[in-house]
N, CA, C and O atoms as a Maestro MAE file, in Angstrom:
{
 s_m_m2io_version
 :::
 2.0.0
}

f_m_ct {
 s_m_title
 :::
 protein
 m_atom[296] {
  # First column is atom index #
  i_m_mmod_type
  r_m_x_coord
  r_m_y_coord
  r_m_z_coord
  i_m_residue_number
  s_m_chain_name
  s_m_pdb_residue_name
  s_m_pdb_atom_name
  i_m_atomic_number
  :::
  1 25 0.812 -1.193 0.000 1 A "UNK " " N  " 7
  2 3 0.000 0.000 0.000 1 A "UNK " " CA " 6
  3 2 0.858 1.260 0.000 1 A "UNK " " C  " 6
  4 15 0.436 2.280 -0.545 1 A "UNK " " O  " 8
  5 25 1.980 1.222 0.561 2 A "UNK " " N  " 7
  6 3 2.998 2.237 0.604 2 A "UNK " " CA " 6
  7 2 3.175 2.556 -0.605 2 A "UNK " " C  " 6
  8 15 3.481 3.748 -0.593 2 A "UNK " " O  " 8
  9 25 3.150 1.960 -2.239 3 A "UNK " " N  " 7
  10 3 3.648 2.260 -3.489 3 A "UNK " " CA " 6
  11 2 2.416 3.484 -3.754 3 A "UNK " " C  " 6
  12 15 2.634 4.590 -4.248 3 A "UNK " " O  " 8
  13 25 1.127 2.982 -3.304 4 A "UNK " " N  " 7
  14 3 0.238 4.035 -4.040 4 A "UNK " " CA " 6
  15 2 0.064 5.236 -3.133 4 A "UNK " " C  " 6
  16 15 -0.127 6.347 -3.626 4 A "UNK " " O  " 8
  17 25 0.123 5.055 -1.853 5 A "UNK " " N  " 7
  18 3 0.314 6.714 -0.762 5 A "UNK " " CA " 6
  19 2 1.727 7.187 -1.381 5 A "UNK " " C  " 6
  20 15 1.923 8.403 -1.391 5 A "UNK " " O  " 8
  21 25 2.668 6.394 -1.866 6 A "UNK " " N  " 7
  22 3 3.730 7.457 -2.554 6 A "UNK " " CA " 6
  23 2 3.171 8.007 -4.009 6 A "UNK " " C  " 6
  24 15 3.368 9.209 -4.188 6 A "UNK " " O  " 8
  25 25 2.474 7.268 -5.117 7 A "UNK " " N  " 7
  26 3 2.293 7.645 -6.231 7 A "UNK " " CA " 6
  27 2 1.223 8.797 -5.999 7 A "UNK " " C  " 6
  28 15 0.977 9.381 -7.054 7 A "UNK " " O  " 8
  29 25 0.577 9.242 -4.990 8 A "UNK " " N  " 7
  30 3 -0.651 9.656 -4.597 8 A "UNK " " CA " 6
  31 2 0.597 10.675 -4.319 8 A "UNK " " C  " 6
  32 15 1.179 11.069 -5.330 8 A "UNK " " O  " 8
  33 25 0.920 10.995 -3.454 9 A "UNK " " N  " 7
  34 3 2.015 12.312 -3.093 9 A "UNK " " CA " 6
  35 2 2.361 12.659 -3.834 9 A "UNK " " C  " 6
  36 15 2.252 13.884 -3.866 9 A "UNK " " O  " 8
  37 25 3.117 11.973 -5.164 10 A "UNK " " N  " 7
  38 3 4.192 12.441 -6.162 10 A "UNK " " CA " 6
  39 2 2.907 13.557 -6.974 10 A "UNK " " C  " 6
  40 15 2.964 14.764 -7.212 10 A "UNK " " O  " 8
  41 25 1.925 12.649 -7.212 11 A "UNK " " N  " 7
  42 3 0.705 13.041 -8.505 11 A "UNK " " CA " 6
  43 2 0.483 14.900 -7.503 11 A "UNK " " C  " 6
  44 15 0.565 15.914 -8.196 11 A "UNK " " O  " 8
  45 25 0.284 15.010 -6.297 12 A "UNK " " N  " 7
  46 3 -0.328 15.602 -5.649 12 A "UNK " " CA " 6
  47 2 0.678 16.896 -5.996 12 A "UNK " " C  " 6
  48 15 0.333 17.914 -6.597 12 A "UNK " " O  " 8
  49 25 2.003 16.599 -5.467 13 A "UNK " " N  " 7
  50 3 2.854 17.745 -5.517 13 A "UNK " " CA " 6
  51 2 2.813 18.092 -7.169 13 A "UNK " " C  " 6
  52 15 2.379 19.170 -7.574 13 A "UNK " " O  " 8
  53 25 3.094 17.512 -7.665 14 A "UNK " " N  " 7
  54 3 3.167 17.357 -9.453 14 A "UNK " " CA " 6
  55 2 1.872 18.498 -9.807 14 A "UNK " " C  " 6
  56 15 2.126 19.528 -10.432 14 A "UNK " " O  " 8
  57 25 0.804 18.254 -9.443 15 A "UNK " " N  " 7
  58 3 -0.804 19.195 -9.262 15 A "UNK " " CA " 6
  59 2 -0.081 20.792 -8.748 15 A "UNK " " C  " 6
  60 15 0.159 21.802 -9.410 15 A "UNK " " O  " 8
  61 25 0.103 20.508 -7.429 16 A "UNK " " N  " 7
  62 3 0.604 21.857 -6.895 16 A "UNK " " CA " 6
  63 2 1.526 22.439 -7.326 16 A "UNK " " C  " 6
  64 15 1.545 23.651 -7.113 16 A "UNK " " O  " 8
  65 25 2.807 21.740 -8.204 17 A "UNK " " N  " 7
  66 3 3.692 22.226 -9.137 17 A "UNK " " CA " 6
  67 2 2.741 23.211 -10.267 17 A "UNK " " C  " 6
  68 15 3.002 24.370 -10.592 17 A "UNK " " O  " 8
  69 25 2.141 22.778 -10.512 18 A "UNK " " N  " 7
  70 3 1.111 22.991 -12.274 18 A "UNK " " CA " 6
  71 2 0.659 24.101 -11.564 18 A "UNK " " C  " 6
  72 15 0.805 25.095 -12.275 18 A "UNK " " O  " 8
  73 25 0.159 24.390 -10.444 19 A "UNK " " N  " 7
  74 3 -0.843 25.212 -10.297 19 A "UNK " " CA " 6
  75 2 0.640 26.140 -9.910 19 A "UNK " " C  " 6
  76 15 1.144 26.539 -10.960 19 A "UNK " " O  " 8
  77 25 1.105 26.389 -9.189 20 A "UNK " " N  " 7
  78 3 1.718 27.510 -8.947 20 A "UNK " " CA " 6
  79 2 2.964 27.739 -9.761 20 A "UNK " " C  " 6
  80 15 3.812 28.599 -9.521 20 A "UNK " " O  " 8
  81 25 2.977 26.902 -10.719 21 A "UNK " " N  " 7
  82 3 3.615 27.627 -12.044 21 A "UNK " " CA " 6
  83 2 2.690 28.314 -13.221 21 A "UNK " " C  " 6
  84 15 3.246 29.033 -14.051 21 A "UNK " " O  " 8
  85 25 1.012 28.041 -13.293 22 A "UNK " " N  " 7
  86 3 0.328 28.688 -13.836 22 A "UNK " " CA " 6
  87 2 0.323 30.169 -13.278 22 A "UNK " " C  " 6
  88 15 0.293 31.190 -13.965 22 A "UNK " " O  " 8
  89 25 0.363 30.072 -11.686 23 A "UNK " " N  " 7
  90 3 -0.063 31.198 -10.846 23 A "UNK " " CA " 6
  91 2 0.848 32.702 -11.313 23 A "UNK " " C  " 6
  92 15 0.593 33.896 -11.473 23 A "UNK " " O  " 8
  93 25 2.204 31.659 -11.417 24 A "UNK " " N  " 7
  94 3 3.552 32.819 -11.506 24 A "UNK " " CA " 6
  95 2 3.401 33.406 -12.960 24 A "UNK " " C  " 6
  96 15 3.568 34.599 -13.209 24 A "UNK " " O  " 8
  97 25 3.090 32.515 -13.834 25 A "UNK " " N  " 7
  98 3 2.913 32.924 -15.320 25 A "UNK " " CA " 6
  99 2 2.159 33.573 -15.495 25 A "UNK " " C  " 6
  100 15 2.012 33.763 -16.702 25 A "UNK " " O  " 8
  101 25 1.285 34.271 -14.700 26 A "UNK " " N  " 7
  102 3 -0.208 34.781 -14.929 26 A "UNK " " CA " 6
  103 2 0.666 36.139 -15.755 26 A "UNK " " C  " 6
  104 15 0.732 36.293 -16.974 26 A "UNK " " O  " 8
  105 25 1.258 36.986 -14.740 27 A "UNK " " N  " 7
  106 3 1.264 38.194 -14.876 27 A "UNK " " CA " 6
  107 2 1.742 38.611 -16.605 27 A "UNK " " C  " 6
  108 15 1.414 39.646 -17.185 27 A "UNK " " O  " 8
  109 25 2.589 37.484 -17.179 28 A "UNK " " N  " 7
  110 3 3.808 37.262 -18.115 28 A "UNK " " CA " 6
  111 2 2.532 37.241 -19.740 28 A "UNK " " C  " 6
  112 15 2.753 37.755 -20.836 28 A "UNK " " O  " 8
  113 25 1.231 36.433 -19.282 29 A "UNK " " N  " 7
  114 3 0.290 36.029 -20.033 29 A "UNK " " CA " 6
  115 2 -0.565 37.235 -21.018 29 A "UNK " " C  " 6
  116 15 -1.086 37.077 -22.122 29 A "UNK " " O  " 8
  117 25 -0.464 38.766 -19.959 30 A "UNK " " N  " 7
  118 3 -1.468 39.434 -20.804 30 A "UNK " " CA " 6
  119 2 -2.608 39.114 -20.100 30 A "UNK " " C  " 6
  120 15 -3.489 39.248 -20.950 30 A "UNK " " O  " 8
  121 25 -3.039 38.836 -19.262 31 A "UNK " " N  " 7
  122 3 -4.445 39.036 -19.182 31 A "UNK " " CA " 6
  123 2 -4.918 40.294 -18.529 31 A "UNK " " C  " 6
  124 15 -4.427 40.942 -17.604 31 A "UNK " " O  " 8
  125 25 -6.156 40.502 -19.350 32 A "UNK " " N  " 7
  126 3 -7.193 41.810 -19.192 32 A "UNK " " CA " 6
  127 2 -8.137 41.505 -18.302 32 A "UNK " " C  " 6
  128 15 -8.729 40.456 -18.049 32 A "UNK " " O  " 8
  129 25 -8.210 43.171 -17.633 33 A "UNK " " N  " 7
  130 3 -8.996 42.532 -16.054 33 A "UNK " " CA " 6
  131 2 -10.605 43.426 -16.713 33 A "UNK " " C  " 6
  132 15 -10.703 44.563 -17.173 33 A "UNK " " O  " 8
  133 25 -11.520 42.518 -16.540 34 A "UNK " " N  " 7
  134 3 -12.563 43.284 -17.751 34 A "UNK " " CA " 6
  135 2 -13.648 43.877 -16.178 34 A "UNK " " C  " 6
  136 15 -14.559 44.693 -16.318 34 A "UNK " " O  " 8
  137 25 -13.265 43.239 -14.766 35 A "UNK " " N  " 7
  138 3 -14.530 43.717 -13.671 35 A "UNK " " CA " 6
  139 2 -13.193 43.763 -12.404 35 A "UNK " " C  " 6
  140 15 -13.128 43.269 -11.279 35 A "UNK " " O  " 8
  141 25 -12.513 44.352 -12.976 36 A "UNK " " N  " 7
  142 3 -11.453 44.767 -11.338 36 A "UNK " " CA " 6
  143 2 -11.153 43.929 -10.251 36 A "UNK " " C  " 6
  144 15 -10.457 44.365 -9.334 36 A "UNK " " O  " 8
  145 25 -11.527 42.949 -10.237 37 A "UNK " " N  " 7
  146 3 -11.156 41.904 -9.204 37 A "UNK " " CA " 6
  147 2 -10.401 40.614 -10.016 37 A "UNK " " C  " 6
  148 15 -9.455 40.001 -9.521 37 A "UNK " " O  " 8
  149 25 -10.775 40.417 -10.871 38 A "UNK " " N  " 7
  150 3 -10.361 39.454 -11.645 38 A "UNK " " CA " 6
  151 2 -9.219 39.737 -12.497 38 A "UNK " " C  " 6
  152 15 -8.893 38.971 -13.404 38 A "UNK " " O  " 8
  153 25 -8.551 40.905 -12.212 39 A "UNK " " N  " 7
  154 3 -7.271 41.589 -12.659 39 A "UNK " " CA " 6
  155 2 -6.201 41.239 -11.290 39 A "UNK " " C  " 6
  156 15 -5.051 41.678 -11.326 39 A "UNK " " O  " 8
  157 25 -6.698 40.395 -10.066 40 A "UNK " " N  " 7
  158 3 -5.658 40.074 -9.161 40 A "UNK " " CA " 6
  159 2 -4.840 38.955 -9.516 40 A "UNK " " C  " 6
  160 15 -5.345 38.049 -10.180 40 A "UNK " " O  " 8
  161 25 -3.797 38.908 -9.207 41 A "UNK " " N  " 7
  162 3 -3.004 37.567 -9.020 41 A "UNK " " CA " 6
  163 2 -3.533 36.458 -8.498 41 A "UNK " " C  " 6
  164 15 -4.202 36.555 -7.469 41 A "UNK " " O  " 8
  165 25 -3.307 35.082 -9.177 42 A "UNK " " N  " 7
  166 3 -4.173 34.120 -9.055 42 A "UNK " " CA " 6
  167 2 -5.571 34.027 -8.880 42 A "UNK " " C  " 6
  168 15 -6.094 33.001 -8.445 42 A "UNK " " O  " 8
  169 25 -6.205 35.035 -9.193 43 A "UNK " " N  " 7
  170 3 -7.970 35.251 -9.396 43 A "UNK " " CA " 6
  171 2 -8.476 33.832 -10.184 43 A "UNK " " C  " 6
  172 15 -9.388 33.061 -9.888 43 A "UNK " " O  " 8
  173 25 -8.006 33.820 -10.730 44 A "UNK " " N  " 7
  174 3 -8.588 32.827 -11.835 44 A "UNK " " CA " 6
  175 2 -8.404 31.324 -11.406 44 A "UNK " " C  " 6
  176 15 -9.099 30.329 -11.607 44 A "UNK " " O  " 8
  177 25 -7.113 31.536 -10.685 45 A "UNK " " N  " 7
  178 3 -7.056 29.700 -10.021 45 A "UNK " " CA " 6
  179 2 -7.433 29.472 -9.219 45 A "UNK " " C  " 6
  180 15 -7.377 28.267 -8.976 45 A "UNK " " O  " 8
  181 25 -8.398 30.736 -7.706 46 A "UNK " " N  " 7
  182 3 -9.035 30.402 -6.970 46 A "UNK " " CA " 6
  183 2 -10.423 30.326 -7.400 46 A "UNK " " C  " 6
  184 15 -11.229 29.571 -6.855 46 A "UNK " " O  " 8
  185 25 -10.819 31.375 -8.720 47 A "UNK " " N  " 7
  186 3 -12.074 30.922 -8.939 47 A "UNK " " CA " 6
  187 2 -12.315 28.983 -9.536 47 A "UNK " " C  " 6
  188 15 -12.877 28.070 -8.932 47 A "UNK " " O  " 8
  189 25 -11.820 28.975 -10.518 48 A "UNK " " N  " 7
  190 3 -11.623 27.670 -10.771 48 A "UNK " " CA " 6
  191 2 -11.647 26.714 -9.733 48 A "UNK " " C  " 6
  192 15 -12.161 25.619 -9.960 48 A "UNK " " O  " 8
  193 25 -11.188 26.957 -8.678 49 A "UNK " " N  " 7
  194 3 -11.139 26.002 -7.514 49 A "UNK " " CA " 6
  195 2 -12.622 25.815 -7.077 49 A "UNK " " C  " 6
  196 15 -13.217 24.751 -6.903 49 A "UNK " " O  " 8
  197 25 -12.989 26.824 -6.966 50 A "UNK " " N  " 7
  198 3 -13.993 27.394 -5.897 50 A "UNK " " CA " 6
  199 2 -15.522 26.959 -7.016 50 A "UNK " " C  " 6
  200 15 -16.551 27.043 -6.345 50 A "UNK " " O  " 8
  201 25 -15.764 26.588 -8.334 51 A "UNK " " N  " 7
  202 3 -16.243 26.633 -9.270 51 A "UNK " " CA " 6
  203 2 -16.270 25.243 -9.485 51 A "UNK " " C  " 6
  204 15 -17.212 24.883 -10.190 51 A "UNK " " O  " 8
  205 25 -15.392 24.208 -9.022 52 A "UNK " " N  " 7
  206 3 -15.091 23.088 -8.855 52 A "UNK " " CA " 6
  207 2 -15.914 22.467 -7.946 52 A "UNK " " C  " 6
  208 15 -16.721 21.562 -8.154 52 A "UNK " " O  " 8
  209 25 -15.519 23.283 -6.459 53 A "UNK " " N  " 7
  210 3 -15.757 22.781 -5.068 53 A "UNK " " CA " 6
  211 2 -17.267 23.149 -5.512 53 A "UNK " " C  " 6
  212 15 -17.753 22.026 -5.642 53 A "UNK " " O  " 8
  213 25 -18.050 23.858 -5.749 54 A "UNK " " N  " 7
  214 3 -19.218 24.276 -6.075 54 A "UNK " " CA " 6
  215 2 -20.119 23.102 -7.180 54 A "UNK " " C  " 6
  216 15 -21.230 22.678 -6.862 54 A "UNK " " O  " 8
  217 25 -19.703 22.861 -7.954 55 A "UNK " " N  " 7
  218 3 -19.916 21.727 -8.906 55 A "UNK " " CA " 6
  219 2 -19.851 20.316 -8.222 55 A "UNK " " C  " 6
  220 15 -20.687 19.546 -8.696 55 A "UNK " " O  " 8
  221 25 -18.905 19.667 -7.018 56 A "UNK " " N  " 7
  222 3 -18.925 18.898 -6.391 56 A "UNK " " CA " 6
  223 2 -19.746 18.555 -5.489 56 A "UNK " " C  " 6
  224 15 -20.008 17.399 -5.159 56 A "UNK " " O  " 8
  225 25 -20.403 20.007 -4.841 57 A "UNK " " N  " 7
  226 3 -21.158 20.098 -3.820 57 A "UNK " " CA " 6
  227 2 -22.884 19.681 -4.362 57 A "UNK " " C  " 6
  228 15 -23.677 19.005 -3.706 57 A "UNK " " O  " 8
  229 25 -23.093 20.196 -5.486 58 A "UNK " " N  " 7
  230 3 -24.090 20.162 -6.414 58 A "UNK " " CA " 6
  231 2 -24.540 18.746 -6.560 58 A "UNK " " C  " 6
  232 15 -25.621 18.237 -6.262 58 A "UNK " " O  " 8
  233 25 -23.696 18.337 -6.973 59 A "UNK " " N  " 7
  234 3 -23.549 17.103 -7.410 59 A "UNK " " CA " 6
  235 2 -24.104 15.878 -6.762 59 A "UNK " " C  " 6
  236 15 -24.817 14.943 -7.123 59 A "UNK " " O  " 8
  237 25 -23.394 16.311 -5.469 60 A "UNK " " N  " 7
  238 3 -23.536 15.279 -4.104 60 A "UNK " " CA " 6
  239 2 -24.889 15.484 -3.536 60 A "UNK " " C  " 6
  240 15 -25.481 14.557 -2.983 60 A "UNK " " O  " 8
  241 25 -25.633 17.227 -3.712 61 A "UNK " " N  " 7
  242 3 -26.833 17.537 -3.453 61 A "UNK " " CA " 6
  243 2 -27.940 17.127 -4.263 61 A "UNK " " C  " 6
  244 15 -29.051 17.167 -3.734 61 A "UNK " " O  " 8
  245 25 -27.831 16.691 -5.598 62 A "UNK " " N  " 7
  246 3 -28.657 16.238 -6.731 62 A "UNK " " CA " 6
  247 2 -28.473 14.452 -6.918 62 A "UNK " " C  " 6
  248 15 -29.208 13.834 -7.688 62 A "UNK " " O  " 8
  249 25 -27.607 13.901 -6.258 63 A "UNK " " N  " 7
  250 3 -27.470 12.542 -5.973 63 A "UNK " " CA " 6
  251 2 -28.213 12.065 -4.852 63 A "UNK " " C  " 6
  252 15 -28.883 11.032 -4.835 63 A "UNK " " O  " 8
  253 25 -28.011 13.119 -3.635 64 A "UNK " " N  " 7
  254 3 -29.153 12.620 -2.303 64 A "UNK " " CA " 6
  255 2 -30.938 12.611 -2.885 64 A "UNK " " C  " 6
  256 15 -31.809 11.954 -2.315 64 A "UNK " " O  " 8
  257 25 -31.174 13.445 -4.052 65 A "UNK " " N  " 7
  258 3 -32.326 13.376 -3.994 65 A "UNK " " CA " 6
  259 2 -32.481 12.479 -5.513 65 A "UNK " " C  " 6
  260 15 -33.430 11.768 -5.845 65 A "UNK " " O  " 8
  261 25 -31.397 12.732 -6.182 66 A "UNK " " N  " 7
  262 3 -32.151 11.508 -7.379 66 A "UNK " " CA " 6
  263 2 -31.663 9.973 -6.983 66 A "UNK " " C  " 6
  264 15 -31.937 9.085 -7.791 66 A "UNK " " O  " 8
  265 25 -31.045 9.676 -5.931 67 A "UNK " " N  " 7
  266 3 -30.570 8.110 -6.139 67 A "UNK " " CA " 6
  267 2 -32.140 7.299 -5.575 67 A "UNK " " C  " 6
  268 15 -33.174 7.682 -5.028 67 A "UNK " " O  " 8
  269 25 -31.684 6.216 -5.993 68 A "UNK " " N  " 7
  270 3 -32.692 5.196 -5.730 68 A "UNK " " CA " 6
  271 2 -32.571 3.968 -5.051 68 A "UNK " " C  " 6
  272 15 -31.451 3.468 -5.162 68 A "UNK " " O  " 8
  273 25 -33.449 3.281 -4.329 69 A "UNK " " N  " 7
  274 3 -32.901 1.618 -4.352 69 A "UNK " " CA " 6
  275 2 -32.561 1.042 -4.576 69 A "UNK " " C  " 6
  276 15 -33.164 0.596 -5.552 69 A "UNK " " O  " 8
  277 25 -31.121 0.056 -4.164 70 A "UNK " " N  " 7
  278 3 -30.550 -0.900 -5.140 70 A "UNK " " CA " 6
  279 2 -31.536 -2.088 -5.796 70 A "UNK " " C  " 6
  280 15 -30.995 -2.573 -6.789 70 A "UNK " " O  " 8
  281 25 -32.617 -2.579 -5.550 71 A "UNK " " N  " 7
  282 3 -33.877 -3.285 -6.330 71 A "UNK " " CA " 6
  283 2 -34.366 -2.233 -7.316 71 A "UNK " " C  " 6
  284 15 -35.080 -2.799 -8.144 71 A "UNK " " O  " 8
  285 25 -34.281 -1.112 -7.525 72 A "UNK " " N  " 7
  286 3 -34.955 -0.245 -7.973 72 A "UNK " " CA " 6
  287 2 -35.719 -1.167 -9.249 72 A "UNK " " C  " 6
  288 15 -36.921 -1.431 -9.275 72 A "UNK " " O  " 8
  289 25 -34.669 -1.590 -10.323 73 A "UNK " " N  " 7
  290 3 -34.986 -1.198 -11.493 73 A "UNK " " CA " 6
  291 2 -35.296 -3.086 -11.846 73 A "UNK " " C  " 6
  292 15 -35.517 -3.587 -12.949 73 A "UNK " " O  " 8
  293 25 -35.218 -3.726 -10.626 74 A "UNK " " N  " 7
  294 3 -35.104 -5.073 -10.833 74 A "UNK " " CA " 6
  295 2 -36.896 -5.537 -10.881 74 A "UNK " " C  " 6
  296 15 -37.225 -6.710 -11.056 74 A "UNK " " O  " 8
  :::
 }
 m_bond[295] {
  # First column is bond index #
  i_m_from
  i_m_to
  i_m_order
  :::
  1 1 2 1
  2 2 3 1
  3 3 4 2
  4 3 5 1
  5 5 6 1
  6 6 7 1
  7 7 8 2
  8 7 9 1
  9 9 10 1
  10 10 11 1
  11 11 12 2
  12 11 13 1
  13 13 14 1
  14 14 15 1
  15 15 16 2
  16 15 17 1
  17 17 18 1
  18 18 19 1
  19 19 20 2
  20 19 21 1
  21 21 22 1
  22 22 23 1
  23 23 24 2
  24 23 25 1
  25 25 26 1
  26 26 27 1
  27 27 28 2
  28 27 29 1
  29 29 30 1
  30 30 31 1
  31 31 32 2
  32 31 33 1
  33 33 34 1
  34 34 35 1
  35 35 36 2
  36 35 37 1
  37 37 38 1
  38 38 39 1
  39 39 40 2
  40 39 41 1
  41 41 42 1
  42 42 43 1
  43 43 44 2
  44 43 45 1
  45 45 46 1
  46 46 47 1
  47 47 48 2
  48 47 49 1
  49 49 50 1
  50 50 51 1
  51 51 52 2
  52 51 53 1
  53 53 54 1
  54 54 55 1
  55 55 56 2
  56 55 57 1
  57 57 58 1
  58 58 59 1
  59 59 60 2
  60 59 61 1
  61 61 62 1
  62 62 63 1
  63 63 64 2
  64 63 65 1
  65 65 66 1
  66 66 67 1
  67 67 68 2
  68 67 69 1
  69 69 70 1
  70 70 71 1
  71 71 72 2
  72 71 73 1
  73 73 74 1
  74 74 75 1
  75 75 76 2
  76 75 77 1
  77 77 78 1
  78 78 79 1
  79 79 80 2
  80 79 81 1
  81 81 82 1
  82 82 83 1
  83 83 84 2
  84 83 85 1
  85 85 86 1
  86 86 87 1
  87 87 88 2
  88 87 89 1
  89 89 90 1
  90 90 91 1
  91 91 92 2
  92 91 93 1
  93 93 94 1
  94 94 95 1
  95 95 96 2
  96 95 97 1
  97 97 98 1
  98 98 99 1
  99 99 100 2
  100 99 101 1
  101 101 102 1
  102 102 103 1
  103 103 104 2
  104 103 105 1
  105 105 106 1
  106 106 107 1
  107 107 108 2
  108 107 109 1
  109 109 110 1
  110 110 111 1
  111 111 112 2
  112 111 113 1
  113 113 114 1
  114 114 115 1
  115 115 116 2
  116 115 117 1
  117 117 118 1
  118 118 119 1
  119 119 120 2
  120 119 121 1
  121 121 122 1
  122 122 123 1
  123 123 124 2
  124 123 125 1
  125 125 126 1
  126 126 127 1
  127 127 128 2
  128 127 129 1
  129 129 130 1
  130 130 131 1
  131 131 132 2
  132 131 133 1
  133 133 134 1
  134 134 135 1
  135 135 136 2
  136 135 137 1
  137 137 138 1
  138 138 139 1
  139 139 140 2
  140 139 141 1
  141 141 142 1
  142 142 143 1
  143 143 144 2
  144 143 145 1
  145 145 146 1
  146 146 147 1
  147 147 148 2
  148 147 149 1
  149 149 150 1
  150 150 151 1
  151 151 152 2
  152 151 153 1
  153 153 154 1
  154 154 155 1
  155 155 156 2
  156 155 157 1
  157 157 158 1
  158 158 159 1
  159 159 160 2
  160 159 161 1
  161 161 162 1
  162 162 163 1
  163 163 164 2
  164 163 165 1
  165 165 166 1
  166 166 167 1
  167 167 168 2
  168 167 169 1
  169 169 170 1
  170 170 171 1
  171 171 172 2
  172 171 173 1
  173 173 174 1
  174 174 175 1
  175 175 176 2
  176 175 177 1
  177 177 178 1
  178 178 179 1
  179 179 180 2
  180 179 181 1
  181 181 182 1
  182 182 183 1
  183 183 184 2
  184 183 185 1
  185 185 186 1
  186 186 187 1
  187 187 188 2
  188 187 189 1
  189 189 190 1
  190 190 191 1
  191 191 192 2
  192 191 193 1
  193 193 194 1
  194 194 195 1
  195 195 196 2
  196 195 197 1
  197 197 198 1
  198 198 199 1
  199 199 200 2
  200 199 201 1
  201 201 202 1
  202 202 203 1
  203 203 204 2
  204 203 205 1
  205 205 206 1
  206 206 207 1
  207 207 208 2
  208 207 209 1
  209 209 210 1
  210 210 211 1
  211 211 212 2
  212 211 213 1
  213 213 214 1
  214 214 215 1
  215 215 216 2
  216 215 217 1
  217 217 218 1
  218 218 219 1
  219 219 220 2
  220 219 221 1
  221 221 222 1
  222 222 223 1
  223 223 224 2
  224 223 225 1
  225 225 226 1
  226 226 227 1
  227 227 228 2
  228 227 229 1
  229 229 230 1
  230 230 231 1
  231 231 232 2
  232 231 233 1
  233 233 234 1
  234 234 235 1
  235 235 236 2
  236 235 237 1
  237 237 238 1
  238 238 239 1
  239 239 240 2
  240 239 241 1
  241 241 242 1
  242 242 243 1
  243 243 244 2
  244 243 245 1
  245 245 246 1
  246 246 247 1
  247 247 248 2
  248 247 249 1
  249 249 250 1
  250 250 251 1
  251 251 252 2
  252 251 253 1
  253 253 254 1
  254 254 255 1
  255 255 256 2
  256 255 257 1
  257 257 258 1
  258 258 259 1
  259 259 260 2
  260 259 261 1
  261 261 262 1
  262 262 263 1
  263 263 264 2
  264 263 265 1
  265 265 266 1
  266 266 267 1
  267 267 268 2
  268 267 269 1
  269 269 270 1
  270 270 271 1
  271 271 272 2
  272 271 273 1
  273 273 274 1
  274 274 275 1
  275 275 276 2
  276 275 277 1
  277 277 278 1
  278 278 279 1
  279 279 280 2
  280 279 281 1
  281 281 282 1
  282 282 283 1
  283 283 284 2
  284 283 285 1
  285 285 286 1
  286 286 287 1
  287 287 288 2
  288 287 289 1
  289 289 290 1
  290 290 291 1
  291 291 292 2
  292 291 293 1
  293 293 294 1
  294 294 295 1
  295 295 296 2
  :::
 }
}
């Protein structure tokens, strides 16, 4: 079990690599801030996050009310 809590770390940092080399590149990119908040540093990778976590939450809220019985369909 130790091989996959390491492949699970490596993948993880590897993620947090990506993201805070997107973060640093932002400024280098050109982007136009079109509503003043979204002209901050890393704006865009916390929305994305947060747009995610929001979509997950949804998800899990529209599963409590559509799942069914495992006989359901039998």
């Amino acid at each position: 079990m130790s091989g996959l809590n390491q492949t699970v770390k490596r993948l993880a940092g590897a993620g947090i690599g990506v993201l805070i080399l997107s973060v640093a590149a932002e400024p280098f990119a050109g982007v136009t801030a079109h509503a003043g908040i979204d002209g901050w540093l890393g704006f865009h990778a916390v929305f994305g996050f947060a747009a995610c976590v929001v979509m997950v939450l949804v998800a899990r809220l529209l599963g409590f009310f559509l799942k069914r019985e495992d006989g359901y369909y039998d």
